[in-house]
N, C-alpha and C positions, 0 to 999 in steps of 0.2 A: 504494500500500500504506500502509495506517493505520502510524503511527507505534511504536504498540507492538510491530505485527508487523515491522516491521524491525528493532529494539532484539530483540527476541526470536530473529530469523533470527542477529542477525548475533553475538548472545549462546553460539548454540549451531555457529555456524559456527567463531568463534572456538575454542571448546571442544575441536570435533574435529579442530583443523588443529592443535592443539597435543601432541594422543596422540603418545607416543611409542610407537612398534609392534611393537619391541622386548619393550618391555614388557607389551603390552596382554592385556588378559584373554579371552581368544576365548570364552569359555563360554556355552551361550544358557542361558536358564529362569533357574529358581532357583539355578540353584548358583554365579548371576554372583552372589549377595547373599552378605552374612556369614549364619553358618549357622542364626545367632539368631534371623535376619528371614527366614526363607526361609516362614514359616506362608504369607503373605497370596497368592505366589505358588503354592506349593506345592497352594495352594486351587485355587486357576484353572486351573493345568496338571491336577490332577482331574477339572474340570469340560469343561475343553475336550477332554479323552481319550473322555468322555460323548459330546461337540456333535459337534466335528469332524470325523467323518469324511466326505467326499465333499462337504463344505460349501466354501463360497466365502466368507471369510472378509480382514475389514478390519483391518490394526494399523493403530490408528486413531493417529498421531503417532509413529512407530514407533521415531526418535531410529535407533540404532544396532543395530536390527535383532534383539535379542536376547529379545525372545518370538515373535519371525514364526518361527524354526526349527521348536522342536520341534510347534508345529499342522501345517504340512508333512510331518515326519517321521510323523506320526502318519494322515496320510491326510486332508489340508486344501489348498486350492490358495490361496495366501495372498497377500495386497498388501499391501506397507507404505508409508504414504503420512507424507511431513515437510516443515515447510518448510526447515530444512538442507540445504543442498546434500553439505557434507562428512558429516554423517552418514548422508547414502544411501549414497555412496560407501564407506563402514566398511561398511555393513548388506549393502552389495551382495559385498562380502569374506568377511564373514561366512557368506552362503551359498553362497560356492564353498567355500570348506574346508569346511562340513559339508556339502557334496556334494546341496546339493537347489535349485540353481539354477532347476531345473524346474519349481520347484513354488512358487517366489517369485519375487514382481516388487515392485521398487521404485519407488515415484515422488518425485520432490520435489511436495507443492502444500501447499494452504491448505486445513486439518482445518475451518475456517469456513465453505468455499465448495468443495466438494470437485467433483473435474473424474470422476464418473461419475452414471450414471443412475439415475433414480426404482427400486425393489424391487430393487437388483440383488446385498446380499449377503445370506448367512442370518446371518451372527455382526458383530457389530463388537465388537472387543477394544480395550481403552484404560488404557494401564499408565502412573498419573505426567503424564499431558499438557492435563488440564481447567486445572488453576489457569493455563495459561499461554494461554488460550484465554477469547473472550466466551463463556460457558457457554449461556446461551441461544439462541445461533448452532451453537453446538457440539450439544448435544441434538436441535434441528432438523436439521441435515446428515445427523445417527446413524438418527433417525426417517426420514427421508427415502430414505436408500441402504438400509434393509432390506426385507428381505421382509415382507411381512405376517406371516409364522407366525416372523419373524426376531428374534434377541436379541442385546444389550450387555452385554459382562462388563466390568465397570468396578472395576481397584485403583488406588489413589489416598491420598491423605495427608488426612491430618485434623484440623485447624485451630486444635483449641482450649487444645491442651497451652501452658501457658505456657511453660514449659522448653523445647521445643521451637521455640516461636515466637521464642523469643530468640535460639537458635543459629543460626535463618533467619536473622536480621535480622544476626547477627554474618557469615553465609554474603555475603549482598549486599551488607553494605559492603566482604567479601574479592572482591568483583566475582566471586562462585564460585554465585551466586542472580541472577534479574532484580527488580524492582519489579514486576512483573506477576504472578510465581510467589511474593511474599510477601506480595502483597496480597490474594491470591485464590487461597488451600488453601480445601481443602472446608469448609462447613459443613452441619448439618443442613438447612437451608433450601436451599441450594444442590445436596443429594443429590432432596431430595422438588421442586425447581422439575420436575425431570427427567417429573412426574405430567404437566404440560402439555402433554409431546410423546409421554408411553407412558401406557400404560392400568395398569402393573404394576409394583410394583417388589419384587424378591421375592431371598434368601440373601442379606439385609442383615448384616453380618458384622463384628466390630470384631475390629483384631489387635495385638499388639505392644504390651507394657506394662510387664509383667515383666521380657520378652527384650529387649525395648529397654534394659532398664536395666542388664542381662549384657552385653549387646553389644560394647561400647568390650572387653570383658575375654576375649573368645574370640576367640581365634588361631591354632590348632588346630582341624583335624575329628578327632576321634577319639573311643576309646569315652566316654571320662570327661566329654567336653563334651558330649556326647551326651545321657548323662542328665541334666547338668546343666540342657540345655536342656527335655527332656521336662518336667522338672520345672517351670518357670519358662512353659511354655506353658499347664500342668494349671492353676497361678495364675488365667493370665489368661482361662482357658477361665470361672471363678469369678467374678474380676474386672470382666471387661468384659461379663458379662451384667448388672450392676448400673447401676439408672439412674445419672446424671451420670458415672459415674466410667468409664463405656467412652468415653463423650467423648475423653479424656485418654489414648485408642491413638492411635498411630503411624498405623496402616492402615486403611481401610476400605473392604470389596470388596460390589457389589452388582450383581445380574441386571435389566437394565430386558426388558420383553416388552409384545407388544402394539402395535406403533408406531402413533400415530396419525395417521392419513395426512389428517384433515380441514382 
């Protein structure tokens, strides 16, 4: 195993042997995020209510298992695949308390080299797990395991916020980031490399700008944050349709289709 892939295993193993369980936040989908950031999610679980049903579907890095749920709940037979050992072990908890064991299965492996066959799902989902991943090993694996008529819904973080970049860089020296996941957040170039292995890349989406910048300040779900947020998303609905300056979201969600199988 390449060097960064074990720095990276043994980064997120660490991670989940340290959860306190007492405390842990069992919630899947969006309502694990503060309520500020929930847009980028809230998108995909949309879209997958669309795709999902009767579909055979890949969390592609799946970490601790909390968007394999509700695709299952929703009428999806779902794998979540990581190279964590401990956070299978959480993901696989996870789907006993929300009671859909049945309909999820976990693996530990490598999203690089993934241990199933040529066309074999319709959806691959991928929440947070490219920058820690050779991207172009990754796109191929995705292109590879789908259908021909199959798609990728990809949310992800996006690269160019200085502010942002700095709080990474402050995250990895708290040993709480790898060198791998702050070398390599999204860039534009790295969303469209994705054209090499799909024919399509379509609900290219930028999120979080505004409500990023509320975020630290809600603490409460209730009505008054509520509007508050509504407010602060209308922003950035404004915001991040303007050239350079959607750059500088937090999130960016997008549909690859078409895999190219040549």
């Amino acid at each position: 195993m390449e060097l960064r892939k074990k720095l990276e295993k043994a980064h997120y193993n660490g991670q989940a042997r340290n959860i306190n369980f007492e405390n842990y936040d069992w919630r899947s989908g969006s309502k694990r995020f503060n309520i500020a950031l929930r847009s980028p999610y809230e998108f995909c679980e949309k879209w997958l209510t669309q795709h999902c049903k009767s579909k055979k579907i890949l969390d592609y890095g799946c970490g601790h298992g909390i968007h394999s749920i509700l695709p299952a709940k929703w009428g999806g037979v779902v794998i979540g695949v990581d190279i964590s050992i401990k956070s299978i072990k959480i993901a696989k908890e996870r789907a006993i308390i929300e009671g859909v064991s049945d309909y999820v299965t976990f693996k530990v492996g490598d999203c690089e080299s993934l241990d199933f066959p040529d066309n074999y799902f319709d959806i691959v989902f991928s929440s947070g797990t490219l920058s820690c991943l050779d991207l172009a090993k990754a796109y191929f694996e995705m292109a590879r395991v789908l259908k021909p008529d199959g798609k990728a819904l990809i949310v992800d973080t996006l690269g160019y916020n200085p502010l942002l970049n700095f709080t990474r860089w402050i995250r990895y020296k708290l040993a709480q980031r790898t060198k791998q996941t702050i070398e390599n957040i999204l860039r534009m170039n790295d969303i469209y490399l994705a054209l090499k292995y799909f024919d399509k890349i379509k609900k290219l989406k930028f999120f979080d700008f505004t409500t990023l910048a509320i975020s630290p300040f809600v603490k409460k779900d209730n009505t008054c944050m509520h509007v508050i947020i509504s407010f602060a998303k209308k922003i950035d609905d404004i915001l991040l349709k303007l050239p350079f300056l959607k750059y500088l979201a937090f999130k960016v969600v997008y549909v690859l289709s078409q895999p190219n199988k040549s």
